[in-house]
C-alpha positions in Angstrom: -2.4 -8.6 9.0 1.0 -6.4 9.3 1.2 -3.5 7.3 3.5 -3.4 3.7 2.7 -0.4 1.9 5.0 2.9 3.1 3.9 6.1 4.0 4.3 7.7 0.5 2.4 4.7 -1.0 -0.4 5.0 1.6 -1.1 8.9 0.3 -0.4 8.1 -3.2 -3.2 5.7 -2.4 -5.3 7.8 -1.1 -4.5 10.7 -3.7 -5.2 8.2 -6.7 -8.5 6.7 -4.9 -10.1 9.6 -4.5 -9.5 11.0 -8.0 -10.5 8.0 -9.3 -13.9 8.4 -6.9 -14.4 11.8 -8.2 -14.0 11.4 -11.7 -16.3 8.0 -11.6 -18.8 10.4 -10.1 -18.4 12.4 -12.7 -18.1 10.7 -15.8 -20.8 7.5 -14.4 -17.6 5.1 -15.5 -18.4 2.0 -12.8 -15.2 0.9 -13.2 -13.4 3.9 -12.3 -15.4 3.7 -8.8 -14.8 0.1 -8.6 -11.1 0.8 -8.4 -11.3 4.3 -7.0 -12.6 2.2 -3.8 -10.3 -0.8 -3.4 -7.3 1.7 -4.1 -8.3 3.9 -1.6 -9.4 0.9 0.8 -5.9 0.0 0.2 -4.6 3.0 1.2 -6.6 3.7 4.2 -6.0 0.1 6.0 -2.0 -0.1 5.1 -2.4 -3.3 3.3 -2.5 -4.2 0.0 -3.6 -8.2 -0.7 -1.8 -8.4 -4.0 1.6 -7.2 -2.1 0.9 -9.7 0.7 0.8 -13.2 -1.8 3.7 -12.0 -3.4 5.8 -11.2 -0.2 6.4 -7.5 -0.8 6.4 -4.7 1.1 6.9 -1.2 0.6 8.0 -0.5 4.1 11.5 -0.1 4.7 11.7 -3.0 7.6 8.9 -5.2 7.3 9.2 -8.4 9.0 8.3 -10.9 5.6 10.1 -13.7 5.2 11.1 -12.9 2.1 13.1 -10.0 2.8 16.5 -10.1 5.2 16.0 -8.2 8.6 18.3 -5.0 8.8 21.4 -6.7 11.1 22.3 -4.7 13.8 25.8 -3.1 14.1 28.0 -4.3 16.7 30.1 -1.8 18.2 33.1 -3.7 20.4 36.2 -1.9 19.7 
């Protein structure tokens, strides 16, 4: 399992989990929690399953097969 979510997605991840968390605990909403925990899951394990069936990434080179690797410049002169 190779990672596809960026740096910035992981910790809006995180972020978003965690206020989700906190306001379930709050409010007793079971959903909330519910989704609280798979975001943040998501975040904490640099995969997200939904991105992965669809070939996606958020990273800026991820080797999918989906998505052209970055060609490397030749530099003969």
């Amino acid at each position: 399992m190779k990672s596809n979510i960026s740096q910035a997605d992981k910790l809006i991840r995180i972020a978003l989990g965690l206020l989700l968390g906190l306001i379930a605990v709050f409010t007793q909403v079971i959903w909330l929690g519910i989704a609280g925990i798979i975001i943040l899951a998501t975040g904490l394990i640099n995969y997200c399953p939904i991105y992965g069936i669809f070939g996606y990434s958020t990273r800026k080179y991820h080797a999918s097969p989906y998505h052209a690797k970055p060609k490397k410049k030749n530099n003969h002169h």
